[in-house]
C-alpha positions as CSV (number, residue, x, y, z in Angstrom):
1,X,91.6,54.2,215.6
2,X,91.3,53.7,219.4
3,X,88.1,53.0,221.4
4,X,87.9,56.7,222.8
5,X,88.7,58.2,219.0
6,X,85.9,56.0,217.4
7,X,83.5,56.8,220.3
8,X,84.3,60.7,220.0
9,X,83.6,60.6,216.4
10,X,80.2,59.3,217.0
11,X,80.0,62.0,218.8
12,X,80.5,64.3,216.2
13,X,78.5,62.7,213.7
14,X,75.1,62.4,215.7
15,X,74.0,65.8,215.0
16,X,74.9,66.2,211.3
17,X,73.2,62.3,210.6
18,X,70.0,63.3,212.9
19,X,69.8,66.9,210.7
20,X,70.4,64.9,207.1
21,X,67.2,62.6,208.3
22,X,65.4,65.1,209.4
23,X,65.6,67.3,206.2
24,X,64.5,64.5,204.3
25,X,61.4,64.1,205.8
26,X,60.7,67.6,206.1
27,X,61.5,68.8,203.0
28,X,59.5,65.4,201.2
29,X,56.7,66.0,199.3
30,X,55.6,69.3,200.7
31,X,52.6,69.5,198.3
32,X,51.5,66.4,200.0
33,X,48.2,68.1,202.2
34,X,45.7,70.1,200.5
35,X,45.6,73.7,201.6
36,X,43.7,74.2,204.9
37,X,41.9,77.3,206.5
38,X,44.8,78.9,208.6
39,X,47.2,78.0,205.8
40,X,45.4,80.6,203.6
41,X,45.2,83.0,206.2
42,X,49.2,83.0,206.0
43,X,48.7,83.0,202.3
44,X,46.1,86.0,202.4
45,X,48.9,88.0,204.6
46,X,52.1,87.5,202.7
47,X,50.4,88.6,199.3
48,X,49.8,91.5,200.8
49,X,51.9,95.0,201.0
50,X,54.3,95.5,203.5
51,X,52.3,98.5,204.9
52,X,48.7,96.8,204.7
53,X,50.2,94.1,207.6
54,X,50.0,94.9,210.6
55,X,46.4,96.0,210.1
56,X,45.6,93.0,209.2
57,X,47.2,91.3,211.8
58,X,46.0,93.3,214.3
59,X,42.5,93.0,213.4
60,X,43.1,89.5,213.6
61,X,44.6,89.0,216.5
62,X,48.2,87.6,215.6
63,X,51.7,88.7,216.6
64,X,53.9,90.1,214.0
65,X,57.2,88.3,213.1
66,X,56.5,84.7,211.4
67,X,54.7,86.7,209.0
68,X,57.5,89.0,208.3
69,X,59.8,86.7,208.1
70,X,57.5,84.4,205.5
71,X,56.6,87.4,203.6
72,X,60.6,87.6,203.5
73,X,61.1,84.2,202.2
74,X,58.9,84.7,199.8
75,X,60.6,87.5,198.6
76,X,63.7,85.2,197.4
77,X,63.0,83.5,193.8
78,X,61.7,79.9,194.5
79,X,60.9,78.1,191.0
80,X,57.7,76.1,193.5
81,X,54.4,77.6,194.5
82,X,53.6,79.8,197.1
83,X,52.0,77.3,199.4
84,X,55.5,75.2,199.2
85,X,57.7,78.1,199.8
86,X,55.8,79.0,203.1
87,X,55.9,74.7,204.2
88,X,59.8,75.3,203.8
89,X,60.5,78.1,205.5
90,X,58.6,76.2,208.3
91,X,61.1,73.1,207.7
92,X,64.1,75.4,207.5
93,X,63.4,76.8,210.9
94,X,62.8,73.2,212.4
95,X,66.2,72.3,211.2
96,X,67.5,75.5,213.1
97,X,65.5,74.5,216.2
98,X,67.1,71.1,216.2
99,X,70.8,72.7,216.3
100,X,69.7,75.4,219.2
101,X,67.4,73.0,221.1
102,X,70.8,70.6,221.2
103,X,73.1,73.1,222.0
104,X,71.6,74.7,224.6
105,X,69.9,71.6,226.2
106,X,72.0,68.7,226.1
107,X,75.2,70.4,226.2
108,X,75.9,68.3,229.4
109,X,73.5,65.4,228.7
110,X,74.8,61.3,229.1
111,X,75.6,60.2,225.8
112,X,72.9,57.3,225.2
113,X,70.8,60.3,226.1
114,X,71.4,63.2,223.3
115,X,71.5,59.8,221.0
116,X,67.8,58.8,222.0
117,X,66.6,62.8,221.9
118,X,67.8,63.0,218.4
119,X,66.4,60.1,217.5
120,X,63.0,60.9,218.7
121,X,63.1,64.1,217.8
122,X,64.4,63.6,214.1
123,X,61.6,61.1,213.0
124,X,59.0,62.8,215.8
125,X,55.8,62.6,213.3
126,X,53.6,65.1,215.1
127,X,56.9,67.5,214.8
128,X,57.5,67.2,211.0
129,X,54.0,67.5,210.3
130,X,53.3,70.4,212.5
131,X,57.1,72.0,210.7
132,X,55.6,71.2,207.4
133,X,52.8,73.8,207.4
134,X,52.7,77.4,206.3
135,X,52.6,78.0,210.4
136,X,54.4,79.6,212.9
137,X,54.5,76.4,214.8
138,X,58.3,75.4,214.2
139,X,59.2,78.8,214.6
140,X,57.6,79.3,218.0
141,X,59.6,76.5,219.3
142,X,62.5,77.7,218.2
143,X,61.9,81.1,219.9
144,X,60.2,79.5,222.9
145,X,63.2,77.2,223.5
146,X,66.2,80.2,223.7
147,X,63.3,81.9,225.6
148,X,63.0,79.3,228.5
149,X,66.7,78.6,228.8
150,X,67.4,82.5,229.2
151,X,64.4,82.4,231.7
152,X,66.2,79.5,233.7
153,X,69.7,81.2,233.4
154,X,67.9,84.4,234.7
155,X,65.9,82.7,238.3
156,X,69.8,80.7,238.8
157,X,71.3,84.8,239.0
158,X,68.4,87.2,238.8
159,X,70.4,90.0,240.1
160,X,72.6,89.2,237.1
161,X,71.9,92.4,234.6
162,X,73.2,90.4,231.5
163,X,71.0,87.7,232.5
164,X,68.1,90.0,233.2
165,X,68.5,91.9,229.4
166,X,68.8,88.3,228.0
167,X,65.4,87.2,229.3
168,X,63.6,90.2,228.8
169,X,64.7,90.3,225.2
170,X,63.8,86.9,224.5
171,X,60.1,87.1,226.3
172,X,59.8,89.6,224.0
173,X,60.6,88.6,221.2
174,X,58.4,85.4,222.1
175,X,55.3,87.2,222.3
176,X,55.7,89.0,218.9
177,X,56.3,85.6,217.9
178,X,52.9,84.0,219.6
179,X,51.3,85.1,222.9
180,X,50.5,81.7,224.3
181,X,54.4,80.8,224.7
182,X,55.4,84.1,225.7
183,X,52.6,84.5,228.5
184,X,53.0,81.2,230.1
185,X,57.0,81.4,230.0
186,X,57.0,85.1,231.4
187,X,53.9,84.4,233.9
188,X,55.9,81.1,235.1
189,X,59.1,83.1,235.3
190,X,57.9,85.8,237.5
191,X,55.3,83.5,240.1
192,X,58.8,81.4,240.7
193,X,60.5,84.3,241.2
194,X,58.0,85.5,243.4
195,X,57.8,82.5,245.3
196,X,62.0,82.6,245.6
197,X,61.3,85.8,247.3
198,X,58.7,85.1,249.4
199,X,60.3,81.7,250.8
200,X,63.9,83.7,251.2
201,X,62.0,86.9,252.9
202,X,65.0,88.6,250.0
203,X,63.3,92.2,249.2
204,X,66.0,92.6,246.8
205,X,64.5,90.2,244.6
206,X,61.2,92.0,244.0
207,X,63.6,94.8,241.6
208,X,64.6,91.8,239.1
209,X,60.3,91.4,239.2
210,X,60.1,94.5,238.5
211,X,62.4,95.5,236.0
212,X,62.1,92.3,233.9
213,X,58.2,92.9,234.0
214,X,58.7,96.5,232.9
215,X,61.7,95.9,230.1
216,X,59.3,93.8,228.4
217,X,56.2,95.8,228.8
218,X,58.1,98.5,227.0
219,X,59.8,96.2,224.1
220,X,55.9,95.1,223.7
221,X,54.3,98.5,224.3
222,X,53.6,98.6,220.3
223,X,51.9,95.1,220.2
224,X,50.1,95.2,223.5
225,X,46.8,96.4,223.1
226,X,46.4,93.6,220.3
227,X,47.6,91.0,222.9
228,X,45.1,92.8,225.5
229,X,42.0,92.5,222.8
230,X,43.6,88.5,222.1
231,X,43.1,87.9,226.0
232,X,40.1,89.5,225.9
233,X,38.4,87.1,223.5
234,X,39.2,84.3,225.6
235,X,36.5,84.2,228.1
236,X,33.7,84.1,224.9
237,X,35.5,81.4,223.4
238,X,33.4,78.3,222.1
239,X,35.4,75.3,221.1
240,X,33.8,72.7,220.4
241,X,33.6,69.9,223.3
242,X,33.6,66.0,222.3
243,X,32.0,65.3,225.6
244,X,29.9,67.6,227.8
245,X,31.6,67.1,231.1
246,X,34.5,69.4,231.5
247,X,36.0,66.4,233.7
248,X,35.8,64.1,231.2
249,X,37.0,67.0,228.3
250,X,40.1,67.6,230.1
251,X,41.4,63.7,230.2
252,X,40.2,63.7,226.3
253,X,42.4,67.0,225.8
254,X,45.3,65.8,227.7
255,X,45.2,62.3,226.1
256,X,44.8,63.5,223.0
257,X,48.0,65.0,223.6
258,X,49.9,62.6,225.3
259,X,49.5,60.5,222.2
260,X,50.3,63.4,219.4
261,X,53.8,64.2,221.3
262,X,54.6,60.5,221.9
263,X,53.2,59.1,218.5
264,X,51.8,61.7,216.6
265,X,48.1,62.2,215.2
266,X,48.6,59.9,211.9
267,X,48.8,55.8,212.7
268,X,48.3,52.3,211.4
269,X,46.5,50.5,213.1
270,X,49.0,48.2,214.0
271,X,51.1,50.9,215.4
272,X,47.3,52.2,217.8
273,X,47.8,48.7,219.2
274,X,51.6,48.9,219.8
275,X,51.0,52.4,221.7
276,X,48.2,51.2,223.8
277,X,50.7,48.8,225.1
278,X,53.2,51.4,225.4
279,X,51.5,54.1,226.8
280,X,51.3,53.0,231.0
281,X,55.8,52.5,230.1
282,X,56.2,55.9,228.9
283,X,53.9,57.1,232.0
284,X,56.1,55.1,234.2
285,X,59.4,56.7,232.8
286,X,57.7,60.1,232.9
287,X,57.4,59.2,237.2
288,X,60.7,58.0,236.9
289,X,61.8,61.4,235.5
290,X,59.7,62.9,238.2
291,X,62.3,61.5,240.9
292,X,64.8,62.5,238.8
293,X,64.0,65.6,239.1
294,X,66.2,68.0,236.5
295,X,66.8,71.7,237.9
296,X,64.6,73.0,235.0
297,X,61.3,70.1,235.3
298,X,59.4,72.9,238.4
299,X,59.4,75.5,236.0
300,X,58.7,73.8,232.8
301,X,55.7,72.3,234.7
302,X,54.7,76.0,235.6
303,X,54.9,76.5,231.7
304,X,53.0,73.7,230.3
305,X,50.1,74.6,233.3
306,X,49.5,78.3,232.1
307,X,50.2,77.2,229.0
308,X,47.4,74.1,228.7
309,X,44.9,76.4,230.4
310,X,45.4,79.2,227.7
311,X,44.9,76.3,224.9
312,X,42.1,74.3,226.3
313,X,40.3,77.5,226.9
314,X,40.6,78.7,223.6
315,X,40.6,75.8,221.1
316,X,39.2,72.7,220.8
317,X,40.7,68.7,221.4
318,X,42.6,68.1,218.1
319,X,44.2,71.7,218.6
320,X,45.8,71.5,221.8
321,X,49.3,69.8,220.8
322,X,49.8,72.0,217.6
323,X,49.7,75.3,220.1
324,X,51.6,73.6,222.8
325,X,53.9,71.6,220.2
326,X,56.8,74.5,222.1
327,X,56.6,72.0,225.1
328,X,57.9,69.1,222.8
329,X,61.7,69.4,224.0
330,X,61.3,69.2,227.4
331,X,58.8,67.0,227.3
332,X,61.4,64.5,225.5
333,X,63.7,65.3,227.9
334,X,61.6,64.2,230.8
335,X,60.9,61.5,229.7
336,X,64.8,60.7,229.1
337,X,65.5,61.4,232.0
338,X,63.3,58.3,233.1
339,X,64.8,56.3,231.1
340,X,68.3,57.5,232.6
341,X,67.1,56.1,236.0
342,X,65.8,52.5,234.2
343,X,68.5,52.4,231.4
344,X,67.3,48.7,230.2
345,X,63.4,49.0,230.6
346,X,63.7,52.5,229.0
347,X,65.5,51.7,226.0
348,X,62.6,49.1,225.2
349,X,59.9,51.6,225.5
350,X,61.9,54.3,223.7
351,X,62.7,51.9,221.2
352,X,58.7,50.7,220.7
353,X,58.3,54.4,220.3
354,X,60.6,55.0,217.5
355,X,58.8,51.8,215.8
356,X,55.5,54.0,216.2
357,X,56.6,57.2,215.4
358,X,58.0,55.2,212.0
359,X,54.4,53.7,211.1
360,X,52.9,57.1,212.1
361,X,55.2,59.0,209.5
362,X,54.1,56.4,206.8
363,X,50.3,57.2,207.8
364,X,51.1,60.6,207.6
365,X,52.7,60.3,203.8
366,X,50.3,57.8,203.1
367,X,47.5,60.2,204.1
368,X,45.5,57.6,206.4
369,X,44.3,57.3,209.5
370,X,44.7,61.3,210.7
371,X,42.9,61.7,214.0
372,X,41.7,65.4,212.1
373,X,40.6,64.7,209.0
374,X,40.6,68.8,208.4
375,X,43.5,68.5,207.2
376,X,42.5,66.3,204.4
377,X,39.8,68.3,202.6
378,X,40.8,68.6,198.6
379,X,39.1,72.5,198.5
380,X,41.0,72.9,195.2
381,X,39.3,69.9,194.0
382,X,35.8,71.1,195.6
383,X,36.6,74.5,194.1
384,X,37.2,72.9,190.5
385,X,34.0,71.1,190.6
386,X,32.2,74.3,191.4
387,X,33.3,76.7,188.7
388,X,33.1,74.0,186.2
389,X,29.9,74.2,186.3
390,X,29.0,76.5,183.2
391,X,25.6,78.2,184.4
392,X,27.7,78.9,187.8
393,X,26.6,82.5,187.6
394,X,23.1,81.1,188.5
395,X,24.7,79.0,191.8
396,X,25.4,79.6,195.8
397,X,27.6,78.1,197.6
398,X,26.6,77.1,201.5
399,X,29.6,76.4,203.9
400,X,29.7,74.4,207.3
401,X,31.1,77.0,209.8
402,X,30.6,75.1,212.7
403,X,33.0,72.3,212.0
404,X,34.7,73.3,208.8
405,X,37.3,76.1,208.2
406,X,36.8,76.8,204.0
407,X,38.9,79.5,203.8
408,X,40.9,77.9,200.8
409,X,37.5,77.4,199.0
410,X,36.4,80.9,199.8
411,X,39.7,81.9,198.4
412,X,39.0,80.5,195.1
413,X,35.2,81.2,194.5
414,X,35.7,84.5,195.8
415,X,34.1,87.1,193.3
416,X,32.6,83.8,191.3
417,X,29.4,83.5,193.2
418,X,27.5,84.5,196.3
419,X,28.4,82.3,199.5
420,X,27.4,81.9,202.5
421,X,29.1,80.4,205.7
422,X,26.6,79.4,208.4
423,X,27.9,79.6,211.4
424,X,25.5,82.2,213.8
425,X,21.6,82.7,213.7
426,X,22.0,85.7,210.6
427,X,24.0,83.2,208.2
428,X,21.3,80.7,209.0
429,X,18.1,82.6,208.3
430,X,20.2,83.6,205.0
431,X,20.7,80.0,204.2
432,X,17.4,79.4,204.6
433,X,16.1,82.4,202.7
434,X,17.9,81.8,199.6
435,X,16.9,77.9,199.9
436,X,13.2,78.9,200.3
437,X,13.5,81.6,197.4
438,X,14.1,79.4,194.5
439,X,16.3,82.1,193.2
440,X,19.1,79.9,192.1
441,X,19.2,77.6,189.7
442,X,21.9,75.2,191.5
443,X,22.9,75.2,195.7
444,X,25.8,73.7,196.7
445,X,26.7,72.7,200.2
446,X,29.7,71.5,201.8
447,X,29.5,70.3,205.4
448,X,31.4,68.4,207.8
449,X,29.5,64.7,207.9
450,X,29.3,65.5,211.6
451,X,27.1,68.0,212.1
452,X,28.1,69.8,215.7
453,X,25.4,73.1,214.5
454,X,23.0,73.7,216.9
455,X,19.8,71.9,216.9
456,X,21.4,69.9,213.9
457,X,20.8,73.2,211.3
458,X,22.7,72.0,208.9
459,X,20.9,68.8,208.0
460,X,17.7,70.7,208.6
461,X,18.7,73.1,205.8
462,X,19.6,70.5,203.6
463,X,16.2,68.4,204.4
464,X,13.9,72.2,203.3
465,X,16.4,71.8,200.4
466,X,15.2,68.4,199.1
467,X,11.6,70.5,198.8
468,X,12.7,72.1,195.9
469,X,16.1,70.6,194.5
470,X,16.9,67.3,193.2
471,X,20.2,66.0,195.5
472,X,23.9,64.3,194.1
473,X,25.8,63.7,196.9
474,X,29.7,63.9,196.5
475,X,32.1,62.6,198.7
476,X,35.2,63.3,200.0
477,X,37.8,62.2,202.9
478,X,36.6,58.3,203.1
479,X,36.7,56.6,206.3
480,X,39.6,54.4,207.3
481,X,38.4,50.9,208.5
482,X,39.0,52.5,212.3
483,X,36.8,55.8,211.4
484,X,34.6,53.3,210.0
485,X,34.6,50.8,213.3
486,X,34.3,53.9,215.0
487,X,30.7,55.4,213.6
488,X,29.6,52.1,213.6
489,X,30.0,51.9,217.4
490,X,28.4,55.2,217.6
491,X,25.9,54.3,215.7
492,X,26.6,56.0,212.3
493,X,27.2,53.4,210.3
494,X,26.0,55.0,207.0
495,X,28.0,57.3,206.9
496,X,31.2,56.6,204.6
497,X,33.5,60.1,204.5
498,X,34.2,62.5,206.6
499,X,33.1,65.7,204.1
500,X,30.2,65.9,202.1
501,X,28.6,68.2,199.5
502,X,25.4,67.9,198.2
503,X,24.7,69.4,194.7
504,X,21.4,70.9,194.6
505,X,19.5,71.1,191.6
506,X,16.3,72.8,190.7
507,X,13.6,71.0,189.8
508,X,12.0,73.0,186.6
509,X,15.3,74.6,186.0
510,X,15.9,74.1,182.4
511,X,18.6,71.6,181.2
């Protein structure tokens, strides 16, 4: 076989061998995490009629199609449980994402560079473990990617009709699919397009404005007074801040998720070393890429902008990358096409980042060192412990709704036992009622060990609790040695796990 033969079939094989690994991971294990609150929300929907959805939806504030489709897959006879099925649809659609992102995006790539983008994108951990939950997160990238490519086709030729149906088709369908994506991409779309007008002084670019706006107003006219009551909630949005300068928040957000779409949010602590030392060379390619400038970088920067705003104003620092985890292929290809312009220098840090992303992936597997420990929390084992309890008709159960979601424990105890989930001055007084009232014969309360409530209620509840209970603490999510180095530094060294529950007891309650 000649040089050219051997080199074209490389070719054909990088795909197929970057898919095969990728399915492997993502289709590993997917029992591995524990439930967590948005995962039951999925749940909650796909168990229910066909008919009773979009209700539900709409009172909640999500877009349609991920859960249509999931409620689909579900429909086909899988010998697993429902939690699994969900995880693989989300794998499935990965996979697809990996074929489309590569057709449409590195089509007419260098060679050494669709090799390195499959690479990192096949063992990317905070991509398989964001693909491997009962989420629309793999799916939103998958729509978000055909999205931006028709959007960039469409500002090339925007008098192009075909072009101009194409976009407004995809938009749409991006916003039934998640609003964030489809806002920033359509907002980007139409301020360039804007600004192409302006800077040209062409009036006949203000129709393609016009009509793309209005083609997808009307293939969203359905959906768009839940996307105007989603927006609406924005403004009284309260995530939680790590820090209380916004300066400061925004470099914790934004480093937060430099390091989740470089090296995921999983390490050993061998591999936090290796990416500290990494971290200024992938910057440095990221400028190089800068100078490099790909046709596309402007308005993917446009993108991620609105995009980062919408997030940071809505959810809190571990949260960002999952809802901008859409950005993930251009991102990769930014920073390839640094290394394009430092071939040698670029293949070292590219290669320190595949060593990473591998000791991330066997965090992640291994369970260890998460940088959110939500994800962690047995509720299944919680909820066992609970109901085993045979006078359980006598108990309450108090949640942490400040920094816990419990919506798999709620699931289970629901119709068991009376709960309550503090999380606003009514639920507290309740708490507190109910502690005060001795009318139980057991309390148990599961809280986040870090109590963010205000004015610390939580541990205040649980002190007026010690009045009239005896306490048995159980633990759960320990402390890595880092968590642990961590508390200690902030001065927190007693505590040992990341979730406690304290089993309340009454004091003359009879054995």
């Amino acid at each position: 076989m000649t040089g050219m033969g051997r080199f074209q079939r490389l070719e054909d094989l990088a795909l197929p061998l970057a898919l095969f690994v990728q399915a492997g991971l993502l289709f590993y294990y997917l029992d591995l995490l524990p439930v967590w609150g948005d995962e039951q929300f999925t749940i909650n929907v796909v168990r229910l009629p066909w008919a009773e959805i979009p209700a539900v939806l709409q009172a909640d504030i999500h877009p349609p199609i991920y859960y249509f489709l999931a409620k689909l897959w579900t429909l086909i006879p899988w010998p697993v449980e429902l939690i699994t099925q969900l995880r693989a649809f989300s794998a499935a659609i990965c996979l697809v994402s990996t074929v489309v992102v590569y057709q449409l995006w590195l089509d007419e790539a260098e060679s050494s560079t669709r090799y390195w983008f499959l690479a990192l994108w096949a063992i990317s951990p905070t991509l398989l473990m964001y693909s491997r939950m009962a989420r629309s997160y793999s799916l939103q990238l998958l729509v978000a990617a055909i999205a931006f490519y028709c959007a960039t086709r469409f500002l090339e030729r925007p008098q192009d009709r075909r072009k101009l149906a194409s976009y407004v088709i995809a938009v749409a369908v991006l916003l039934y699919t998640h609003y964030l994506p489809g806002i920033a991409v359509a907002a980007a779309t139409g301020l360039l397009l804007l600004i192409m007008a302006f800077r040209a002084k062409d009036k006949s670019l203000i129709q393609p404005i016009l009509l793309s706006s209005l083609g997808v107003a009307l293939l969203y006219a359905p959906w768009v007074p839940t996307l105007v009551s989603a927006v609406r909630r924005v403004p009284g949005a309260d995530p939680y801040y790590l820090v209380s300068s916004f300066l400061l928040e925004t470099v914790v957000k934004l480093a937060y998720l430099f390091v989740s779409f470089n090296f995921g949010e999983a390490f050993p602590v061998w591999g936090i070393a290796l990416g500290v030392i990494l971290g200024p060379g992938l910057l440095w390619l990221l400028w190089k890429g800068l100078r490099e400038r790909p046709p596309w970088l402007v308005h993917a920067a446009v993108v991620a902008l609105i995009a980062y705003l919408g997030a940071a104003a809505w959810v809190a620092f571990p949260f960002v990358g999952a809802r901008l985890l859409f950005l993930l292929p251009l991102y990769l290809l930014w920073l390839l096409a640094g290394r394009e312009r430092a071939p040698i220098a670029g293949t070292v840090i590219c290669a320190g980042m595949l060593v990473v992303s591998l000791g991330s992936l066997s965090a992640y597997y291994g369970k260890t060192n998460f940088l959110n420990q939500g994800y962690l929390v047995p509720f299944d084992e919680i909820a066992a412990l609970i109901t085993a309890e045979p006078a359980s008709a006598a108990a309450i159960v108090l949640v942490d709704g400040y920094n816990t979601d419990p919506a798999p424990l709620l699931a289970s105890l629901e119709g068991r036992l009376p709960i309550v989930r503090i999380r606003d001055d009514a639920s507290q007084a309740e708490a507190r009622a109910e502690i005060e009232g001795g009318n139980f014969r057991k309390i148990w309360f599961l809280r986040n060990a870090h109590d963010i409530s205000p004015g610390s209620v939580l541990t205040q509840l649980e002190t007026a609790a010690t009045a009239h209970y005896e306490a048995a603490r159980h633990n759960y999510v320990p402390f890595s040695p880092m968590d642990a180095w961590v508390a200690s530094r902030l001065g927190r060294a007693e505590t040992t796990h990341h979730y406690q529950m304290t089993e309340f007891s009454r004091r003359d309650a009879a054995p």
